[in-house]
C-alpha positions as CSV (number, residue, x, y, z in Angstrom):
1,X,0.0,0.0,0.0
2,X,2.5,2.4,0.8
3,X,4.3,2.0,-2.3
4,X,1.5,2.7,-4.3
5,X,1.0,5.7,-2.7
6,X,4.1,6.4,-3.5
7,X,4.1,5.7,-6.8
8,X,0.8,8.2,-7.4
9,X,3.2,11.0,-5.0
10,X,5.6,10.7,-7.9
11,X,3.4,10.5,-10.8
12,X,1.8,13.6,-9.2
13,X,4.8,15.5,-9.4
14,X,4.7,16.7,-13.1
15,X,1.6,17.9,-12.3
16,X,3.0,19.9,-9.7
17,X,5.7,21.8,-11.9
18,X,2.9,23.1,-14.4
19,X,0.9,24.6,-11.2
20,X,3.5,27.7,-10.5
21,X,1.5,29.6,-8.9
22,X,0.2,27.4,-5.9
23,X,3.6,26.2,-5.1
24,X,5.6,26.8,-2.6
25,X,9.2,25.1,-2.1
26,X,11.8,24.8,1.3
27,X,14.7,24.1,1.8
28,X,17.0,23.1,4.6
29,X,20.5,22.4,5.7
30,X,21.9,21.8,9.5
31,X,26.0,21.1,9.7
32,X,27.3,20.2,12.8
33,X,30.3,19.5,14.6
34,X,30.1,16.9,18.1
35,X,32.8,16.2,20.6
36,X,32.2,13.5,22.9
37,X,34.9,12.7,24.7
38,X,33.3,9.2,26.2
39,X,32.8,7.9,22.6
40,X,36.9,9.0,21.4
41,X,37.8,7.7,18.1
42,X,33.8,6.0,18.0
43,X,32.1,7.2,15.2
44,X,28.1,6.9,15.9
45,X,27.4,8.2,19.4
46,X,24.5,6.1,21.6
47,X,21.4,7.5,22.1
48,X,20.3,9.8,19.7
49,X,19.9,10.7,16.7
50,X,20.7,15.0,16.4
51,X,24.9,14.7,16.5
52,X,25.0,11.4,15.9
53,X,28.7,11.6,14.2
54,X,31.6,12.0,16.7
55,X,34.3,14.1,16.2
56,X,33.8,15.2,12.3
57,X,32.1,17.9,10.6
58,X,28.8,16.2,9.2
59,X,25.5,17.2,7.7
60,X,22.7,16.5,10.4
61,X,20.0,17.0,7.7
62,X,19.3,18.6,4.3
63,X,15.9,18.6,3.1
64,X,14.5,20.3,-0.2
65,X,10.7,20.3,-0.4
66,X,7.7,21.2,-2.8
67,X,4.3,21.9,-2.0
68,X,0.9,22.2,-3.7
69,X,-1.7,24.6,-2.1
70,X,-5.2,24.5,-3.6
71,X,-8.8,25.5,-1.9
72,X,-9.8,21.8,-2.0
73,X,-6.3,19.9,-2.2
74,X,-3.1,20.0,-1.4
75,X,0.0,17.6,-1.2
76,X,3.9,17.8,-0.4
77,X,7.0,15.8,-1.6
78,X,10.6,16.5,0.3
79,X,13.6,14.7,0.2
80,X,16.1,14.7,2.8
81,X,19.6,13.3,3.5
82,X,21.9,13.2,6.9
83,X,23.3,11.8,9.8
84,X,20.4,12.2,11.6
85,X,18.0,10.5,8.8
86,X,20.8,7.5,8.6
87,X,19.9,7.1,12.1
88,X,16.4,7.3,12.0
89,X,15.8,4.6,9.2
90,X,18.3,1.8,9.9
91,X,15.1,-1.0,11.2
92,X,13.3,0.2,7.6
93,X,13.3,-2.6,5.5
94,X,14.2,-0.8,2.2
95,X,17.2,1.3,2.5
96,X,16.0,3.7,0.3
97,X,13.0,4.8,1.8
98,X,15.3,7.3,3.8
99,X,15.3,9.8,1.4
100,X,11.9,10.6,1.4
101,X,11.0,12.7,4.2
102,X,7.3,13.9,3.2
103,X,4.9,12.1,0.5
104,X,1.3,13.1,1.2
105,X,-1.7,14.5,-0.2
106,X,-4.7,16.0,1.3
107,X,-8.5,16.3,0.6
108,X,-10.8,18.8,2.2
109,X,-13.9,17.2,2.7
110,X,-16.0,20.0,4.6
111,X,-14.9,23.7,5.7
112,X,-13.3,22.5,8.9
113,X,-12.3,19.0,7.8
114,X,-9.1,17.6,6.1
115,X,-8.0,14.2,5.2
116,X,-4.4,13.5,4.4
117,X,-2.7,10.4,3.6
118,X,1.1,9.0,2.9
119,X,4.4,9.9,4.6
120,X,4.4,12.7,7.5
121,X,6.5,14.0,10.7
122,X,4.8,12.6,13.9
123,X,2.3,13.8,15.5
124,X,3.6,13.4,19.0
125,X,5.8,15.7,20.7
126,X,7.4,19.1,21.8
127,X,10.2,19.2,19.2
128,X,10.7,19.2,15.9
129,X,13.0,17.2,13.1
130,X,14.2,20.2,11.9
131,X,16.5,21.4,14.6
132,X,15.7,25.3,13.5
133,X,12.4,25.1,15.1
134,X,13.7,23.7,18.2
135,X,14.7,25.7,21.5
136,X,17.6,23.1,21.8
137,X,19.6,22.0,19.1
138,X,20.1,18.4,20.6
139,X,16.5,16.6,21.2
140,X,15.7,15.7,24.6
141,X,15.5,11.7,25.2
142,X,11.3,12.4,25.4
143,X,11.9,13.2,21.7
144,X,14.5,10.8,20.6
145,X,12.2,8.0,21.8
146,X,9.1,8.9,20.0
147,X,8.5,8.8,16.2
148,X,9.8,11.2,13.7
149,X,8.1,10.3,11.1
150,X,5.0,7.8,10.3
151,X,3.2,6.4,7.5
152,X,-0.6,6.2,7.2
153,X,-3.6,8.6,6.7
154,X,-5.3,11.3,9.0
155,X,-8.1,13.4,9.7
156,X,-7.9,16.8,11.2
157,X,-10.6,19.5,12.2
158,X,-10.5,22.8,13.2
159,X,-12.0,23.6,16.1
160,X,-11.8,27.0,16.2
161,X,-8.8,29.9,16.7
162,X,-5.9,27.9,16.7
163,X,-7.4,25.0,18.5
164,X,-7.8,21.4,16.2
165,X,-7.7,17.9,16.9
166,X,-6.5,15.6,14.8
167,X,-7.0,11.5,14.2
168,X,-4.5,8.8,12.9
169,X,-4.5,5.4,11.4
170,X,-1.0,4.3,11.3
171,X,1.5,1.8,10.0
172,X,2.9,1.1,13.4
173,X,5.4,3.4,15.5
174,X,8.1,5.0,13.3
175,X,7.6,2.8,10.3
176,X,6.9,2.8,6.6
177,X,8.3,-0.9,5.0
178,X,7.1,-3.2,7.5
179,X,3.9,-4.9,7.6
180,X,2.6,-4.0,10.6
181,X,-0.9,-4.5,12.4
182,X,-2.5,-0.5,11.9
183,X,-2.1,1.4,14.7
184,X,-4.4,4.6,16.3
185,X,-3.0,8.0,17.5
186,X,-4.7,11.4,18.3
187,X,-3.7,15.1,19.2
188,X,-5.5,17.4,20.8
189,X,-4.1,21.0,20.7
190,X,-5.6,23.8,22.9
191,X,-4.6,27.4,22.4
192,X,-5.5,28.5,25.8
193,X,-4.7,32.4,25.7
194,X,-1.9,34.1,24.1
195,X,0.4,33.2,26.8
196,X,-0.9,29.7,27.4
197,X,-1.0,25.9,25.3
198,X,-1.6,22.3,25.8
199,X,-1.4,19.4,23.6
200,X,-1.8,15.5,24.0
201,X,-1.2,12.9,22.0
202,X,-0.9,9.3,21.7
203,X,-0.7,6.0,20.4
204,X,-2.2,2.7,20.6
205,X,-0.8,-0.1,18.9
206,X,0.4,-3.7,18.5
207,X,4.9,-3.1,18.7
208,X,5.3,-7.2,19.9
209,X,2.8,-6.8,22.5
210,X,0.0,-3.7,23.1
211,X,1.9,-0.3,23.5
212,X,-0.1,2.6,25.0
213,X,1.7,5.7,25.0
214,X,0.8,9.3,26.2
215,X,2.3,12.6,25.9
216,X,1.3,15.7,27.3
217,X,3.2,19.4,26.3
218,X,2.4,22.6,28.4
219,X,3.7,26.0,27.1
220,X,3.8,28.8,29.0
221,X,5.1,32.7,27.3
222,X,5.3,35.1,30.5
223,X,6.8,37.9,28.5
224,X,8.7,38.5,25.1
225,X,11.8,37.1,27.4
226,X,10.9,34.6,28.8
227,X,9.1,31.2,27.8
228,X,8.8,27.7,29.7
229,X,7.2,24.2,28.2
230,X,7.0,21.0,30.2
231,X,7.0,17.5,28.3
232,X,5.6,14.4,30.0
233,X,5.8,11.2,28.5
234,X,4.2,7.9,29.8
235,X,4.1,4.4,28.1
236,X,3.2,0.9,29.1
237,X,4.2,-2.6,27.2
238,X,2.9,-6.0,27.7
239,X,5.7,-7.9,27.1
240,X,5.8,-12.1,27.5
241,X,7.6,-11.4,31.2
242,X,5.4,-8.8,32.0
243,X,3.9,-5.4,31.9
244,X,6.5,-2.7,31.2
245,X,6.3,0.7,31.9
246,X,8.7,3.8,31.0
247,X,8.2,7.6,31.5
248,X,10.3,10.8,30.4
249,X,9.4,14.0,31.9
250,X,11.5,17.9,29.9
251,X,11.5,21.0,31.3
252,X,12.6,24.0,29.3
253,X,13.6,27.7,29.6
254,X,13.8,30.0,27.2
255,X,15.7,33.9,28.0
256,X,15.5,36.0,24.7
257,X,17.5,38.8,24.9
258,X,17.0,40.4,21.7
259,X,16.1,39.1,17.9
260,X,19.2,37.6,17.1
261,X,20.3,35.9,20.7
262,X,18.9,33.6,23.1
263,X,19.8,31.4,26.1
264,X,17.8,28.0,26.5
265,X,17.9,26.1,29.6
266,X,16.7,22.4,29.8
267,X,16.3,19.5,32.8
268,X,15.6,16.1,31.4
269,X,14.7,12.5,33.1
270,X,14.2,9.5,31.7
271,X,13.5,6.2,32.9
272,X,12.8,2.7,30.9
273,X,13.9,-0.3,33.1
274,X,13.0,-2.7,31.0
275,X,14.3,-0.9,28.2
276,X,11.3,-1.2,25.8
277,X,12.6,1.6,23.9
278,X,16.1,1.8,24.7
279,X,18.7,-0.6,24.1
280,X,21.4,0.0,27.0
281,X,25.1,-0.5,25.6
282,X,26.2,-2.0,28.9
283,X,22.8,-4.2,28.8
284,X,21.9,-2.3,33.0
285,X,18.6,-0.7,33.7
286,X,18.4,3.1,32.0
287,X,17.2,6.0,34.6
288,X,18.9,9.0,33.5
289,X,18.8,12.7,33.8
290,X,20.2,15.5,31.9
291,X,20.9,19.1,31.9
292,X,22.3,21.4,29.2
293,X,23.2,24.9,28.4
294,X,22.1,26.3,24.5
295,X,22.8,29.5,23.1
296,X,22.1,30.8,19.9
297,X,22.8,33.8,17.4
298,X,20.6,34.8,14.7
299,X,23.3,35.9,12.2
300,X,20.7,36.7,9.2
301,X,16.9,35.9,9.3
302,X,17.5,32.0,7.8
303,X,21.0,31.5,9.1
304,X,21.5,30.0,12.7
305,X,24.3,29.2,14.9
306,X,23.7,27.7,17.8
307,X,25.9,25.5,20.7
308,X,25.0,23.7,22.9
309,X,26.6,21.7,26.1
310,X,25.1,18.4,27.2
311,X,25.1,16.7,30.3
312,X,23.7,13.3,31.1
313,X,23.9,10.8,34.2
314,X,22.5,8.3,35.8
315,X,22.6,5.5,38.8
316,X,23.9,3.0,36.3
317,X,27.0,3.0,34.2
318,X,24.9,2.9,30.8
319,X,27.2,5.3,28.8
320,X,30.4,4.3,26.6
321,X,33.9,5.5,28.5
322,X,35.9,4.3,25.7
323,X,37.0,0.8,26.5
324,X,34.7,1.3,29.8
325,X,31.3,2.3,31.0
326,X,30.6,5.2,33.0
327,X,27.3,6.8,34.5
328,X,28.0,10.0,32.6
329,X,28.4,12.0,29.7
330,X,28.9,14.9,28.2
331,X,28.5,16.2,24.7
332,X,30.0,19.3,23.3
333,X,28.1,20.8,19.8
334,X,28.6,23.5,17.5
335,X,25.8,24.4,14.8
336,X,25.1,26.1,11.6
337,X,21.9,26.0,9.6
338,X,20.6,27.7,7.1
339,X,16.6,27.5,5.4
340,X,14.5,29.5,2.8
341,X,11.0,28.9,1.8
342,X,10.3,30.2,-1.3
343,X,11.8,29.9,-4.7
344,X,12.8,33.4,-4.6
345,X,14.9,35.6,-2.4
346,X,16.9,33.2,-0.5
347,X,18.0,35.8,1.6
348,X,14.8,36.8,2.8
């Protein structure tokens, strides 16, 4: 099924290039440079996804994107390449697959009512893929261990404002190639006030035993300064030795001192004994926290630089020490991205 959605994405796309004038194309590129001093002369660093090369210049991610923009219809097509997506895709079946980041189209069927269907970002979660639109540069673990992406169809209405909620039927958690038994997910997002928003989503789905997972986002703008949001995460497993459970709790800060810099502050814990979702390199029970420090400088309106310092630790000696494990880690990481969303006018 998905590749015959696929196929029609492509087939579509000739059609796209004779429509000028309700297209819209994006672009986006995110360099990087990590040092981790645990992981020395270790490539691929544990745990993530964002920085996931040690130690050399890399590309996190570079997408290029079209989309079509009608009253009735509309549909998008992106490609992407990275680090980041290398990470992402490695249980897809076909390799390939990777490169496409977006491959949907979309029907309105009443004023307030769309249906979309194909490859799209996830619906769960505080932060984004693209690492511009993030008040960290590194994701925290709450992120790293939801989906990215997902493959299936949706419904979304408007209920008003910015307020909408919006209905999935899914290919599993984080997966296009596999067969998978469908899986259900929903969002609810609630623009309180101007200062104020909530969103919850989950999913419900067969992942080798019933998975129920929940995730809960509060925002909170006091002033044009400063900004908090709270993630809370909580998932449950039946697994043949048992029920599991995990949970994942961020708390961010956010100083902006003017248009072109800002300070973000971030406290992270995250907890999966039974490591449903993460795979411990020393094979010991994962409860971790994590703190870090990220600034960033607006050099031009679509050019970012951002670093960011990075530390986790825990009760058990789950990270790589070289040869060793230790119960922390730290992760330097310099940034530079750049984006434009038009054809035109790159520099905006």
């Amino acid at each position: 099924m998905i590749r015959k959605i696929l196929f029609l994405l492509l087939a579509l796309q000739p059609v796209l290039i004779f429509a000028d004038e309700q297209l819209t194309y994006d672009g986006f590129l995110d360099t990087y440079y990590a040092y981790d001093p645990g992981q020395n002369g270790t490539r691929l660093r544990d745990y993530t996804t964002q920085a996931y090369y040690n130690e050399e210049p890399a590309i996190n991610l570079f997408s290029l994107g079209v989309k079509y923009n009608q009253e009735n219809y509309r549909a998008k097509i992106s490609m992407q390449a990275g680090s980041s997506v290398d990470a992402n895709y490695s249980a897809e079946e076909t390799e390939n697959i990777k490169y496409i980041q977006e491959a949907n189209v979309g029907i309105k069927l009443s004023e307030k009512l769309w249906f979309d269907t194909g490859i799209y970002f996830s619906h769960i979660g505080l932060e984004s893929w693209a690492s511009k639109d993030n008040w960290a540069y590194t994701r925290s673990l709450v992120s790293e261990y939801t989906p990215y992406y997902q493959a299936g169809g949706k419904l979304t209405y408007d209920l008003g404002g910015s307020d909408f909620i919006g209905l999935h039927l899914l290919n599993g958690w984080q997966n296009i190639t596999s067969n998978r038994e469908l899986a259900f997910g929903l969002q609810y997002y609630n623009q309180i006030n101007d200062l104020l928003s909530f969103t919850y989503s989950n999913f419900i789905g067969d992942e080798e035993g019933e998975r129920i997972f929940n995730d809960f986002v509060l925002k909170v703008k006091t002033s044009d300064f400063l900004e908090f949001a709270t993630v809370v995460d909580i998932g449950h497993q039946d697994q043949l030795e048992g029920d599991s459970w995990w949970y994942g709790l961020s708390l961010l800060s956010k100083f902006t001192f003017n248009q072109d810099l800002s300070l973000t502050l971030r406290l992270e814990r995250f907890s999966d004994p039974d490591q449903v979702l993460v795979s411990s390199v020393s094979d010991e029970s994962f409860k971790v926290w994590g703190t870090s420090a990220n600034i960033d400088y607006q050099i031009y309106p679509n050019l970012f630089w951002r670093n960011e310092a990075k530390l986790m630790f825990g009760g058990n000696s789950v990270f790589k020490d070289n040869d060793n494990f230790d119960q922390n880690n730290l992760l330097l990481i310099t940034s530079l991205s750049y984006w434009f969303n038009e054809s035109r006018d790159l520099w905006n």
